[in-house]
DSSP file (Angstrom, degrees, kcal/mol; ACC not computed):
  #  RESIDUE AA STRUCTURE BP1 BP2  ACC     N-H-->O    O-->H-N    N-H-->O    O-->H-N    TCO  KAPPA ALPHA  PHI   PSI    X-CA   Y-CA   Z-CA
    1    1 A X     >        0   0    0      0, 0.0     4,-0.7     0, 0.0     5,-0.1   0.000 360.0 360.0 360.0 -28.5  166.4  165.1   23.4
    2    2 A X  H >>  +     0   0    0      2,-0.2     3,-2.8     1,-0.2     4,-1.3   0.992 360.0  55.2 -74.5 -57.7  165.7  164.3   19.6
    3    3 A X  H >> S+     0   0    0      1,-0.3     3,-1.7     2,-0.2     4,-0.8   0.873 108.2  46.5 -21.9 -61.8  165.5  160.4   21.1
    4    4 A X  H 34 S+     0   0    0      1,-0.3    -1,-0.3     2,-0.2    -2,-0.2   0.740 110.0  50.5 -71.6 -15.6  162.9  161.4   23.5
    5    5 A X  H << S+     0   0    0     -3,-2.8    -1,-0.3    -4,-0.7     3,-0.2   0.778 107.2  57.1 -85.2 -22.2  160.8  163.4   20.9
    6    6 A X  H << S+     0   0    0     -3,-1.7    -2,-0.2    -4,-1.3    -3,-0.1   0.979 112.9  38.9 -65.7 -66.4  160.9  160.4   18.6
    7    7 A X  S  < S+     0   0    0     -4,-0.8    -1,-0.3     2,-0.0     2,-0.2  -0.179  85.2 125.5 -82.8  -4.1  159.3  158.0   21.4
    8    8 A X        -     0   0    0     -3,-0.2     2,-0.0    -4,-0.2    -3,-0.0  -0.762  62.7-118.9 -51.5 124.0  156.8  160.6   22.8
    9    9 A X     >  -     0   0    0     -2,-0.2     4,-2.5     1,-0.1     5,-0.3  -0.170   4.6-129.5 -43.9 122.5  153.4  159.3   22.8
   10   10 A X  T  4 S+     0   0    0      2,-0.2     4,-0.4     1,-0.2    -1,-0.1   0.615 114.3  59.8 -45.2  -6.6  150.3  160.8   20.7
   11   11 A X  T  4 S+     0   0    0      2,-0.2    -1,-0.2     1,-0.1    -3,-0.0   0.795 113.9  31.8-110.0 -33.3  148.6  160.7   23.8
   12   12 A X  T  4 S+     0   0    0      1,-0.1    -2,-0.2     2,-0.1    -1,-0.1   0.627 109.3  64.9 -92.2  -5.8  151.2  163.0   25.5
   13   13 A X  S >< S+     0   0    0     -4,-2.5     3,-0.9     1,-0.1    -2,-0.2   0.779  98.5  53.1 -67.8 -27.0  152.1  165.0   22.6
   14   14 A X  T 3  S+     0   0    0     -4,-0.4    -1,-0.1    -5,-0.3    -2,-0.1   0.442 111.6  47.9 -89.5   1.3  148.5  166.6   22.3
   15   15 A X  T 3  S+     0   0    0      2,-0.0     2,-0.4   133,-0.0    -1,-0.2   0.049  84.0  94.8-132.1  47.7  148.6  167.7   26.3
   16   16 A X    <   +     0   0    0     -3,-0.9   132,-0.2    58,-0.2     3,-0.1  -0.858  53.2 167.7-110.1 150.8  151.8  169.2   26.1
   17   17 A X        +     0   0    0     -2,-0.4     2,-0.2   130,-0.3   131,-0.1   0.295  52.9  30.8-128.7 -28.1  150.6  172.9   25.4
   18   18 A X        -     0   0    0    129,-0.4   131,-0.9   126,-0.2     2,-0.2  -0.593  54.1-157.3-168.6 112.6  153.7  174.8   25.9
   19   19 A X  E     -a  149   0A   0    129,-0.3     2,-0.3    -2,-0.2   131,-0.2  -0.499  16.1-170.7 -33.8 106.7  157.4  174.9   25.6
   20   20 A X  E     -a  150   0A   0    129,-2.4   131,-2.2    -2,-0.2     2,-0.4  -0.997   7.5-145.4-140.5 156.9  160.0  177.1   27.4
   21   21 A X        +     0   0    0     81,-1.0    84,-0.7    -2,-0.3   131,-0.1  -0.852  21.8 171.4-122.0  57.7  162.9  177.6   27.2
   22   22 A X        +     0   0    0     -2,-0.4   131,-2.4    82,-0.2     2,-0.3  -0.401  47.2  59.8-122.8 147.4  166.7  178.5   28.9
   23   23 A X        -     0   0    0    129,-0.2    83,-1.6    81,-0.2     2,-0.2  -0.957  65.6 -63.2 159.0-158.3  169.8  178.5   27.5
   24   24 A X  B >> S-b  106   0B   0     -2,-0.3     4,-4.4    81,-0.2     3,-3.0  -0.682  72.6 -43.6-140.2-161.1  172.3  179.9   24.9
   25   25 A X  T 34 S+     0   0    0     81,-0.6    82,-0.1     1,-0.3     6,-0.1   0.776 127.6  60.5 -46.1 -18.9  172.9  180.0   21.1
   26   26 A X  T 34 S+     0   0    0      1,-0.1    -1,-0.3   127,-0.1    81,-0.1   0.887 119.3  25.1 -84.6  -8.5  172.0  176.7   20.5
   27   27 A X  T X4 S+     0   0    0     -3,-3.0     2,-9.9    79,-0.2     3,-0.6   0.641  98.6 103.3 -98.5 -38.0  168.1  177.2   22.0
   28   28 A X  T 3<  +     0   0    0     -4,-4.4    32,-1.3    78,-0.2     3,-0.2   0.148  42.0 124.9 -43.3  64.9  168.6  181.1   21.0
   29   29 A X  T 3   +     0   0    0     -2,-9.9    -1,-0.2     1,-0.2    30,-0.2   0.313  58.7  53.0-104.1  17.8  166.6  180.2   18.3
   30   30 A X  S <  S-     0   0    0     -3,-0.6    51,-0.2    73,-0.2    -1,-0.2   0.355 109.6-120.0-120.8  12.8  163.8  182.8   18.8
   31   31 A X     >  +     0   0    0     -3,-0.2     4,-1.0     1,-0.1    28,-0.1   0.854  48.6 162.3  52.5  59.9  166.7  185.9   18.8
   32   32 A X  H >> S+     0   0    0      1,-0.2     4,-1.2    73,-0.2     3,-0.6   0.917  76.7  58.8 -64.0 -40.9  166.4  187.5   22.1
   33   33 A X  H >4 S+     0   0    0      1,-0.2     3,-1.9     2,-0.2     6,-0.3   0.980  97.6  63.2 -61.8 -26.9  169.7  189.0   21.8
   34   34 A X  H 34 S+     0   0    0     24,-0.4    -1,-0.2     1,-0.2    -2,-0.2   0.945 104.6  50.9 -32.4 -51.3  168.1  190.7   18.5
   35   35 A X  H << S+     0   0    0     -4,-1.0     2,-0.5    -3,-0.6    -1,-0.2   0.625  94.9  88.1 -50.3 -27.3  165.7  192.3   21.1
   36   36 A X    X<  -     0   0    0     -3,-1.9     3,-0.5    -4,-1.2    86,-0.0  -0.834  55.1-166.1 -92.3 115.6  168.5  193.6   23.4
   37   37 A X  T 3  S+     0   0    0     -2,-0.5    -1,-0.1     1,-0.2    -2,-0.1   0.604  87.9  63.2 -57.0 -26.2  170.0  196.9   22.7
   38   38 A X  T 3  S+     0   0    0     82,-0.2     2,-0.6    -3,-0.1    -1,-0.2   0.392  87.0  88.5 -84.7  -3.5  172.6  196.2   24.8
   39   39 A X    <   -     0   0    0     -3,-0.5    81,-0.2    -6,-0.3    -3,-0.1  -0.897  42.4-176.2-122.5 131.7  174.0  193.5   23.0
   40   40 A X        +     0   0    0     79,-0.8     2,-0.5    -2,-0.6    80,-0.1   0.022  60.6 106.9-120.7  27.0  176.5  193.2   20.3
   41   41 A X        +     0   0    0     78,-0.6     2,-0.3    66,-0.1    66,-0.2  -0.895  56.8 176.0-111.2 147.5  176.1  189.8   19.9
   42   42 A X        -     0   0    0     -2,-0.5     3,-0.1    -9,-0.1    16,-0.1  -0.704  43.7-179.2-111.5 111.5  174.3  189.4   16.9
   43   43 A X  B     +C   58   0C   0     15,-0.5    15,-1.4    -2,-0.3    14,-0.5  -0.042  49.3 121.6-124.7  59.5  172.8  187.1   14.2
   44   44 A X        +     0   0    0     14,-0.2     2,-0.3    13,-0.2    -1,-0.1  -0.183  55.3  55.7 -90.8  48.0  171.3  189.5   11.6
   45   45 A X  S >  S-     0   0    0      3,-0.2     3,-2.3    -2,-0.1    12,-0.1  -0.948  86.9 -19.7-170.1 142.5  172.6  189.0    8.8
   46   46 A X  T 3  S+     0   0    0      1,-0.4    -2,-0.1    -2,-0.3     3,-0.0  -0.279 113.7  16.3 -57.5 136.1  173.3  185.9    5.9
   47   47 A X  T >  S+     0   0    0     -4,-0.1     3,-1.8    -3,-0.0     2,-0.5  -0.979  94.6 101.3 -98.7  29.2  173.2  183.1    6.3
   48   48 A X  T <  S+     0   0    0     -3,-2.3     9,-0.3     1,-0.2    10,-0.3  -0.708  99.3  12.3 -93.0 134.9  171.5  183.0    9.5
   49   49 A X  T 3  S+     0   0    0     -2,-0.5     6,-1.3    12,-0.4    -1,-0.2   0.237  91.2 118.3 -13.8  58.4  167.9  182.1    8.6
   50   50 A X    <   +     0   0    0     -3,-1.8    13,-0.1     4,-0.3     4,-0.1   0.651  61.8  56.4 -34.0 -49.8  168.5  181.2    5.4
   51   51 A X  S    S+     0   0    0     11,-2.5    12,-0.2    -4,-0.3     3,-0.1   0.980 128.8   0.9 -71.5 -83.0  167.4  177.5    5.4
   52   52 A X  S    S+     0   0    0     10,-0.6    11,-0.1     1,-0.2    -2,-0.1   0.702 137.8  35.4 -96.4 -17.0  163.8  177.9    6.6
   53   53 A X  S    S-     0   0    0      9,-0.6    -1,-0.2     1,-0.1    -3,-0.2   0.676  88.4-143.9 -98.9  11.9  162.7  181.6    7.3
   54   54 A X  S    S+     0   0    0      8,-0.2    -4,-0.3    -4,-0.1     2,-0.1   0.396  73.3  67.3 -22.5  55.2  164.9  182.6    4.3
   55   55 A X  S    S-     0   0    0     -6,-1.3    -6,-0.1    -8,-0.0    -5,-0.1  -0.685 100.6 -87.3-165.2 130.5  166.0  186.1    6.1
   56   56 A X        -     0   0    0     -2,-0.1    -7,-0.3     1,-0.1   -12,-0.1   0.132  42.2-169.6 -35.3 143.4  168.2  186.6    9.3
   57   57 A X        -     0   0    0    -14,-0.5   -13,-0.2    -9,-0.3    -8,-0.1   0.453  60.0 -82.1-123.0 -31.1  165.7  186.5   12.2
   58   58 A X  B    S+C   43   0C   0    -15,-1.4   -15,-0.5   -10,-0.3   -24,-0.4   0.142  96.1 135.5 128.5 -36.2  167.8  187.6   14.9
   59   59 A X        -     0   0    0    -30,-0.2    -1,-0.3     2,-0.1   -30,-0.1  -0.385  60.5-135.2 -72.3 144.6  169.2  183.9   15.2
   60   60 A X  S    S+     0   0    0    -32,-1.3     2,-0.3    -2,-0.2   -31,-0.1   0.541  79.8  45.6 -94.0  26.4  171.4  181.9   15.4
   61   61 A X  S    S-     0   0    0      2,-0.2   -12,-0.4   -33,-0.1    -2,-0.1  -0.915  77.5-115.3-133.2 150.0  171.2  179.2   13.4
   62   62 A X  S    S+     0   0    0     -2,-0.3   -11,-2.5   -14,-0.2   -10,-0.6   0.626 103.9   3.9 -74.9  -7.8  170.4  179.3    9.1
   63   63 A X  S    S-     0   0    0    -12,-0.2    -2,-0.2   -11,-0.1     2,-0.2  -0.268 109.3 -42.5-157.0-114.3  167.0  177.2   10.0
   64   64 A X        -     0   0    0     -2,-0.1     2,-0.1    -4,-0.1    -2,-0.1  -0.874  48.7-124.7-136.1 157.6  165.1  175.9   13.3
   65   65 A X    >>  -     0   0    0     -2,-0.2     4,-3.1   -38,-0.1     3,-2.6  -0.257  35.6 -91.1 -80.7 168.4  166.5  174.3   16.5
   66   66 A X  H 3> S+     0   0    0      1,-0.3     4,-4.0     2,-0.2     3,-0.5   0.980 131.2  53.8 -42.3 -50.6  165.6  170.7   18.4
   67   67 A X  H 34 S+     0   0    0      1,-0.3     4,-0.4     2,-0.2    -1,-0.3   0.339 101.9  49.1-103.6  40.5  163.3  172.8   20.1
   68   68 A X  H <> S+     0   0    0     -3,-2.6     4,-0.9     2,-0.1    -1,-0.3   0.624 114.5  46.7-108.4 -30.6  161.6  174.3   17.2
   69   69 A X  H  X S+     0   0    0     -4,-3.1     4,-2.5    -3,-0.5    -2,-0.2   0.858 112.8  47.9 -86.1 -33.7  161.1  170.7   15.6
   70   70 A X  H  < S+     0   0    0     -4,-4.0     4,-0.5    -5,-0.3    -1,-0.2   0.921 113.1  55.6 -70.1 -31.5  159.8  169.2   19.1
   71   71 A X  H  >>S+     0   0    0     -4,-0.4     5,-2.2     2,-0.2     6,-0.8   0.628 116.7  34.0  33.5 -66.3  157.6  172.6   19.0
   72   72 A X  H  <5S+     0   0    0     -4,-0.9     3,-0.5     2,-0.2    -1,-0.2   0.814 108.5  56.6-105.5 -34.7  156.2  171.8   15.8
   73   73 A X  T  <5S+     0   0    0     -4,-2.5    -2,-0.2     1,-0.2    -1,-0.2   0.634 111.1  56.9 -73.5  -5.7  155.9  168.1   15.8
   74   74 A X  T  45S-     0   0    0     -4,-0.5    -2,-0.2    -5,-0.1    -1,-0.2   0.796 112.2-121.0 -78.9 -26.4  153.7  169.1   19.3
   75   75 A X  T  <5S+     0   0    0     -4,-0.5    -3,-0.2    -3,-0.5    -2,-0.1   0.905  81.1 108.7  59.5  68.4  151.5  171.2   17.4
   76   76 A X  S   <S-     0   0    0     -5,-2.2    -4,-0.2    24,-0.0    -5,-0.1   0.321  70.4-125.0-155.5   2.8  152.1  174.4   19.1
   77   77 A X        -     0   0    0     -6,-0.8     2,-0.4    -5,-0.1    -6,-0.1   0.106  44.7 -45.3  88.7 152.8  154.0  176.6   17.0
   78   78 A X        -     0   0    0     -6,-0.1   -10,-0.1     1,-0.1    23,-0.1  -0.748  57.8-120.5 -70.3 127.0  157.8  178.6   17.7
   79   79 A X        -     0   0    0     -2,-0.4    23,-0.2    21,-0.1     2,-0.1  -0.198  26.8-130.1 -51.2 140.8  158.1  180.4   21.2
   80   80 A X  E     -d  102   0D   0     21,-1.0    23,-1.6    18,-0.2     2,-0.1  -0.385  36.7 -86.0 -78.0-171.4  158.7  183.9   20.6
   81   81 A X  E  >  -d  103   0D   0    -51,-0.2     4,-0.9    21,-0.2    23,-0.2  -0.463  30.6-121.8 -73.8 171.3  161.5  185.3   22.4
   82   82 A X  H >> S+     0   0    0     21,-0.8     4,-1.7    23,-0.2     3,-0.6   0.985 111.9  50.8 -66.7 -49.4  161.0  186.4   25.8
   83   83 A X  H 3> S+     0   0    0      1,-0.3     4,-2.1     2,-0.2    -1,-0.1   0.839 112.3  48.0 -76.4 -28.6  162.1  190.0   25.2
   84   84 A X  H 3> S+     0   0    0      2,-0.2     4,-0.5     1,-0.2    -1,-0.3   0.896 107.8  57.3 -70.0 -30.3  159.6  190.5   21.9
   85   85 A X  H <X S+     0   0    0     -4,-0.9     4,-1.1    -3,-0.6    -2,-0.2   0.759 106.8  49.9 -75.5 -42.8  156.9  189.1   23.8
   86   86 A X  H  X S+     0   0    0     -4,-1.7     4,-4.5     2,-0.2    -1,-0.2   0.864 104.7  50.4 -64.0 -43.4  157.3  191.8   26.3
   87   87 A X  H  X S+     0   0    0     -4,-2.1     4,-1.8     1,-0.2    -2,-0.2   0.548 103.1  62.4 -55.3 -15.2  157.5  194.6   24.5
   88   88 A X  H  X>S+     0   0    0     -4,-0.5     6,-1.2     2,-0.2     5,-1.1   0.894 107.1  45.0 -67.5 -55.0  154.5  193.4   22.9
   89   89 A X  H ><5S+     0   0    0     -4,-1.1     3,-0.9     2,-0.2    -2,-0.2   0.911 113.2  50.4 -54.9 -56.5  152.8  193.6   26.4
   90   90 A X  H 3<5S+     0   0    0     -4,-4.5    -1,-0.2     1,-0.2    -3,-0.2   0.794 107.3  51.4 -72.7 -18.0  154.2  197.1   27.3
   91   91 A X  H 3<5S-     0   0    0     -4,-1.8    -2,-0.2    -5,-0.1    -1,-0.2   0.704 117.3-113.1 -34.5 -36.6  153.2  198.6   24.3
   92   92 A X  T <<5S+     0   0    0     -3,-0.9    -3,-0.2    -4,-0.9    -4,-0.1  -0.089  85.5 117.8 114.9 -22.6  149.6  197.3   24.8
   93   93 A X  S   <S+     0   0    0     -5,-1.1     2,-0.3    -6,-0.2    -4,-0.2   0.730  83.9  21.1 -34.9 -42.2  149.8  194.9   21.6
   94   94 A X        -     0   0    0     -6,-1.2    -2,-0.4    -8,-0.1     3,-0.1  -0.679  61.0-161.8-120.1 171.1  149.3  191.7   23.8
   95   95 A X  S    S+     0   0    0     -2,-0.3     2,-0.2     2,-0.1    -1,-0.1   0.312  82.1  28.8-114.2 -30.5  147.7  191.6   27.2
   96   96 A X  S    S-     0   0    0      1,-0.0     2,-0.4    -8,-0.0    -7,-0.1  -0.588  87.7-101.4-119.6 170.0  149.1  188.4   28.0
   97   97 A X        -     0   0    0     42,-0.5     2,-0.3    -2,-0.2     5,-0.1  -0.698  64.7 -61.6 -91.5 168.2  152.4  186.2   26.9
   98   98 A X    >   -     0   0    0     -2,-0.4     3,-1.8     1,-0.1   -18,-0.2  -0.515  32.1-140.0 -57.3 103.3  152.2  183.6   24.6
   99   99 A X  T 3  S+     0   0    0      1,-0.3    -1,-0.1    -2,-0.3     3,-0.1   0.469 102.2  58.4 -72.4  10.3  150.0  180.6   25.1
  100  100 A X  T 3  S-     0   0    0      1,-0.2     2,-0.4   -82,-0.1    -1,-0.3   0.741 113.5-107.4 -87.5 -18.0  152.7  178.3   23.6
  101  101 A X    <   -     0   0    0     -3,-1.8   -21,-1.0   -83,-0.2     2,-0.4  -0.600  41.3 -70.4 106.7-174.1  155.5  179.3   26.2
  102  102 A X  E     -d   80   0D   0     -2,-0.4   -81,-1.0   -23,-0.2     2,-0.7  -0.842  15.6-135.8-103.2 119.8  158.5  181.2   26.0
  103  103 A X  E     +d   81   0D   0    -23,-1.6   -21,-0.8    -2,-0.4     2,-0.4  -0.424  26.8 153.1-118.0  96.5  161.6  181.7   25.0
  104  104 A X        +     0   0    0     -2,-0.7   -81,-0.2   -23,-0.2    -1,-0.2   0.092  24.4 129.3 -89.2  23.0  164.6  183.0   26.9
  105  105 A X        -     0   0    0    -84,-0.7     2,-0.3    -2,-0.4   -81,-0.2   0.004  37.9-156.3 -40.2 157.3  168.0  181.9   25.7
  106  106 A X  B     -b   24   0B   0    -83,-1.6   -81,-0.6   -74,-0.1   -78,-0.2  -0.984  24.0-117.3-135.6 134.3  170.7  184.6   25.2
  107  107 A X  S    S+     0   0    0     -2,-0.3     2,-1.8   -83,-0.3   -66,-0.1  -0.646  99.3  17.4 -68.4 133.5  173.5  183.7   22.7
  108  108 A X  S    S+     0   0    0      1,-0.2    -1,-0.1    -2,-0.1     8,-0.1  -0.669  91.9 135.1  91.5 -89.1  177.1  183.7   24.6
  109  109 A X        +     0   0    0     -2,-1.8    46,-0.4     7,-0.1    48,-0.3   0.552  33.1 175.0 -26.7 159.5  175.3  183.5   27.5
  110  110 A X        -     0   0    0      2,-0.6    14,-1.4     5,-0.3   -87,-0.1  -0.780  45.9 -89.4-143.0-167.4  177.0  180.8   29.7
  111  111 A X  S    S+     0   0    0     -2,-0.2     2,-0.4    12,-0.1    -2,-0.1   0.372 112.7  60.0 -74.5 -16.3  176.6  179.3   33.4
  112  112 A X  S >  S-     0   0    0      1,-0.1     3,-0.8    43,-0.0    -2,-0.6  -0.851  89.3-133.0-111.0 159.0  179.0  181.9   35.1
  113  113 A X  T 3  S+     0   0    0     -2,-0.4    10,-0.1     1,-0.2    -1,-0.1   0.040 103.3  67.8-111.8  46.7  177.6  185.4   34.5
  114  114 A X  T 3  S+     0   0    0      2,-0.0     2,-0.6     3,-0.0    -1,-0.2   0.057  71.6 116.2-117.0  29.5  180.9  186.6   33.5
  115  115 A X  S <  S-     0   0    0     -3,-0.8    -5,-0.3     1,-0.2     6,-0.1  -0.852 105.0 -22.3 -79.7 108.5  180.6  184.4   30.2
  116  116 A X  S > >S+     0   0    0     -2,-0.6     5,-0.8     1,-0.2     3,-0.7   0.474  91.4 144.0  80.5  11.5  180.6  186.8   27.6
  117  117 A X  G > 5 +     0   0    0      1,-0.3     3,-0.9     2,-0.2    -1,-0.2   0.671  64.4  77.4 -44.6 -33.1  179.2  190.1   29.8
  118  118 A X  G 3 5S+     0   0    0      1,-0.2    -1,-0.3    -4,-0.2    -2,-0.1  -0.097  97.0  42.1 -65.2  22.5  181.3  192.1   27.9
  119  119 A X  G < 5S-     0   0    0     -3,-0.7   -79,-0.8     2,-0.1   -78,-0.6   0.118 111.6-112.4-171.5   1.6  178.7  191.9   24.9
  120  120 A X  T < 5 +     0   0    0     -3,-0.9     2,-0.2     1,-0.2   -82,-0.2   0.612  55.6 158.5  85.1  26.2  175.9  192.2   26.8
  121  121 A X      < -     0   0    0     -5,-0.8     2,-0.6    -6,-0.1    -1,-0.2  -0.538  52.1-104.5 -92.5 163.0  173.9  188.8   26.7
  122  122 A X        -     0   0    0     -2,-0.2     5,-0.1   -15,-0.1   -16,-0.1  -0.769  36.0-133.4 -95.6 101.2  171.6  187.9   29.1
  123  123 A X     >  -     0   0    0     -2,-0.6     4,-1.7     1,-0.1     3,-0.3  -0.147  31.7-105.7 -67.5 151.3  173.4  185.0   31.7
  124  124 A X  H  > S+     0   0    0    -14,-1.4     4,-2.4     2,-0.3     5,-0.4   0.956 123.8  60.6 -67.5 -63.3  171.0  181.9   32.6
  125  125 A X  H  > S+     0   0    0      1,-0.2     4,-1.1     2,-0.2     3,-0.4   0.802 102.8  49.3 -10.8 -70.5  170.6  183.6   36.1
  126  126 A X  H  4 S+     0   0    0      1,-0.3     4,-0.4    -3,-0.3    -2,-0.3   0.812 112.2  43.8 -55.9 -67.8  169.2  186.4   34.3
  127  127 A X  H >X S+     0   0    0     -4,-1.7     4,-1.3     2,-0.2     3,-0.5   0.845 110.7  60.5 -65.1 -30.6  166.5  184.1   32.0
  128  128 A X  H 3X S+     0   0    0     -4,-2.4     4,-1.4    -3,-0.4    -2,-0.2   0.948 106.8  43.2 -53.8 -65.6  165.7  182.2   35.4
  129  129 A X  H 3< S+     0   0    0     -4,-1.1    -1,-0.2    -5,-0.4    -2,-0.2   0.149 111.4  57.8 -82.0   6.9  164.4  185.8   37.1
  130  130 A X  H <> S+     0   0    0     -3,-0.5     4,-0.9    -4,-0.4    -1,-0.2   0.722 114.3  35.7 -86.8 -25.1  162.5  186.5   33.8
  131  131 A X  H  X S+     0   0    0     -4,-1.3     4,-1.5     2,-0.2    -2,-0.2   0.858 115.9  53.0 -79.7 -51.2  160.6  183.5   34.1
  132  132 A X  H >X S+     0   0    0     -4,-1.4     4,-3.4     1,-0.2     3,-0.5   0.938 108.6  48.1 -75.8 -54.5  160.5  183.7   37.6
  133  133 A X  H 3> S+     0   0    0      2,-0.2     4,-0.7     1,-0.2    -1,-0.2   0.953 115.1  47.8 -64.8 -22.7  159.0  187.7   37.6
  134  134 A X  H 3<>S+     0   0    0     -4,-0.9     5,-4.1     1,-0.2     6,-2.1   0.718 109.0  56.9 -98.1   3.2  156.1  186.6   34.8
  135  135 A X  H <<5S+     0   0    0     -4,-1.5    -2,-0.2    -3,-0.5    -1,-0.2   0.803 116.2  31.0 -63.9 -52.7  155.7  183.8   37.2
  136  136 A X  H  <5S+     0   0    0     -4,-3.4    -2,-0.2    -5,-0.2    -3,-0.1   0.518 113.9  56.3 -94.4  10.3  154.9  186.2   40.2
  137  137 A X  T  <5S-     0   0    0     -4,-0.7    -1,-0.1     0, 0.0    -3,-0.1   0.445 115.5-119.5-120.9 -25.1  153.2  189.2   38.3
  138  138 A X  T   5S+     0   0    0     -4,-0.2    -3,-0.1    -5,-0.2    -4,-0.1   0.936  74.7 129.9  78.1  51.8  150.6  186.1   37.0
  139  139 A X      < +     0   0    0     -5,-4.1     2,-0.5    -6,-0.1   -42,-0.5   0.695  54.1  77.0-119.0 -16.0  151.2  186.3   33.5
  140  140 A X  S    S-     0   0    0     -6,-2.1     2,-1.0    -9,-0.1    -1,-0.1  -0.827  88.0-116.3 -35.7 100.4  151.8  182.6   33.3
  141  141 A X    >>  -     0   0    0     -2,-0.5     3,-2.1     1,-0.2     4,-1.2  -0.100  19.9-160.8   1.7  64.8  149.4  180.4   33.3
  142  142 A X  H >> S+     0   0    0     -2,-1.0     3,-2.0     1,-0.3     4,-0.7   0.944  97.7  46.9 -45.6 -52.4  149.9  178.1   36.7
  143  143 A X  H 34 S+     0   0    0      1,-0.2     3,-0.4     2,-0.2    -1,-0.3   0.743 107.1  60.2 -46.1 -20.9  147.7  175.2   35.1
  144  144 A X  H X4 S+     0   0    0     -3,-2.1     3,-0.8     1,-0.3  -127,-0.3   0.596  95.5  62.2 -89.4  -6.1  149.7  175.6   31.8
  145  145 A X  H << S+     0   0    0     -3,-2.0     3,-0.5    -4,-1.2    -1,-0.3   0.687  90.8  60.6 -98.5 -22.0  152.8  174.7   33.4
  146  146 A X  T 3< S+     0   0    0     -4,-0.7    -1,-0.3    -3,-0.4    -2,-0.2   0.193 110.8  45.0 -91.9  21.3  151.9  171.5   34.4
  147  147 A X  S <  S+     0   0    0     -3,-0.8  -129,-0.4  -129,-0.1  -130,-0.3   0.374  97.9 101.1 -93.0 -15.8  151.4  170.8   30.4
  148  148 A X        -     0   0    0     -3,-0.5     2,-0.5  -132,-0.2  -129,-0.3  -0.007  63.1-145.2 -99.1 171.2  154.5  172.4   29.6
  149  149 A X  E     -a   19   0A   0   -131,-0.9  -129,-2.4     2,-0.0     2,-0.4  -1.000  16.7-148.2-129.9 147.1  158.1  171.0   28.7
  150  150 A X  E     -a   20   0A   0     -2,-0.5     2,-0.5  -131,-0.2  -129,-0.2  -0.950   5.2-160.1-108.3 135.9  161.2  172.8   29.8
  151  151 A X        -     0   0    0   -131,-2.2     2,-0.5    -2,-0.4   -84,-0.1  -0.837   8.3-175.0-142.5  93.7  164.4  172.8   27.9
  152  152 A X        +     0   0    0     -2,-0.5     2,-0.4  -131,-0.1  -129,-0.2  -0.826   9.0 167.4 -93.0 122.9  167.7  173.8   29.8
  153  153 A X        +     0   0    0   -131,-2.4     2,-0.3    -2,-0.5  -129,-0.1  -1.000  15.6 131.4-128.5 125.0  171.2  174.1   27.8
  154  154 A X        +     0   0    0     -2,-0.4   -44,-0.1  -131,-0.2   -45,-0.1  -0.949  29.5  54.6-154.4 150.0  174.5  175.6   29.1
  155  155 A X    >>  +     0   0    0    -46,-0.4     4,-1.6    -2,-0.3     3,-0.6  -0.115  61.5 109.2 137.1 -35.6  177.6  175.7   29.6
  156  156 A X  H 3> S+     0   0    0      1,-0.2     4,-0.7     2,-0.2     5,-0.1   0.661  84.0  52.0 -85.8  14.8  179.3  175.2   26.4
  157  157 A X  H 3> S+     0   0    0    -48,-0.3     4,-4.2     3,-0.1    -1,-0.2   0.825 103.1  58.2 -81.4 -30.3  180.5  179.0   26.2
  158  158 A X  H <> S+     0   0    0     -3,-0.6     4,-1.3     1,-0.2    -2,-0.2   0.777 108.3  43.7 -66.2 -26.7  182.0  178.9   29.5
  159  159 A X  H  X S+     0   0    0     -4,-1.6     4,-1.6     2,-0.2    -1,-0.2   0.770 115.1  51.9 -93.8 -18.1  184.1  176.0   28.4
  160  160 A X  H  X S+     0   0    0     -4,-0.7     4,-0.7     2,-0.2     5,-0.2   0.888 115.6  45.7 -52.7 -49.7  184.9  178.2   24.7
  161  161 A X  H >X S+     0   0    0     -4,-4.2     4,-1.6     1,-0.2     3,-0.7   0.962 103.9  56.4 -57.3 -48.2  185.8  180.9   26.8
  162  162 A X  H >X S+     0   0    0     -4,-1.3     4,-1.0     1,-0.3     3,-0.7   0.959 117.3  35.9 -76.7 -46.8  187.9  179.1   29.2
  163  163 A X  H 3< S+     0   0    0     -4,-1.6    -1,-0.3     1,-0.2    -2,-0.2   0.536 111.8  59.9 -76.1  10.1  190.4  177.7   26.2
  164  164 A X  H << S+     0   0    0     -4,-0.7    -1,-0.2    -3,-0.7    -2,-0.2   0.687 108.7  42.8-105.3 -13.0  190.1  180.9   24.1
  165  165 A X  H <<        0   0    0     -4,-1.6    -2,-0.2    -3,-0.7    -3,-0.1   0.640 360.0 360.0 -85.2 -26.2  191.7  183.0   27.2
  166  166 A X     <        0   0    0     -4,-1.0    -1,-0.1    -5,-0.3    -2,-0.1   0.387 360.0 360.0 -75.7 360.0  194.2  180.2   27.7
């Protein structure tokens, strides 16, 4: 992906409009699980986001992912997470989601949704049918989606899991 970001055009980096986003700790870079009561895994605490936000965000990584740098070399800003974005809405805060796109990754999450269930992350399924309900409720943009880039990652818990039981 980094390849493809190098080699992206000015002429298509300035009508890409919005980013979203499915996936696990390596995309969790907007800290959904933070958002989730239900989940005890966690990255709040040093060093994660040390490097650039320099205090734990909720993420999992000490600074910004691939798709925070393609993000920003687009000129379009970090997704929020999905689940802050909402809460924003049902409080009243926002009216809408966030015209940059979205981000729904879960840490732990995997491709089976018994990958890590016991800790309460949110399974790719799961980010599929969040996307999919602010898709049918018309809180998406339709036009914006044909602007957008989508960025799916999984899998590599299910294969942690499968030699860490073994």
């Amino acid at each position: 992906m980094l390849l493809v970001s190098i080699s992206v055009t000015p002429a298509f980096a300035h009508n890409v409009q919005a980013v979203f986003i499915f996936g696990d700790s390596l995309f969790d870079h907007a800290g959904n699980n933070h958002y989730n009561n239900n989940c005890s895994a966690q990255a709040d605490f040093p060093p994660y986001g040390s490097t650039y936000f320099h205090h734990p965000t909720g993420r999992f990584t000490n600074g910004r992912t691939v798709a925070d740098f393609i993000s920003q070399f687009l000129g379009i800003g970090i997704q929020k997470p999905f689940l802050e974005a909402r809460q924003e809405v049902i409080n009243g805060s926002r009216k809408e989601y966030p015209s940059n796109g979205v981000n729904f990754p879960s840490a732990g999450s995997g491709l089976y949704r018994a990958t890590n269930s016991d800790l309460g992350v949110t399974p790719i399924q799961d980010q599929l049918q969040q996307f999919q309900t602010l898709m049918d409720q018309n809180l998406v943009d339709r036009k914006q989606l044909e602007k957008s880039l989508f960025f799916f990652e999984s899998g590599s818990n299910d294969v942690f899991n499968y030699f860490l039981r073994k």
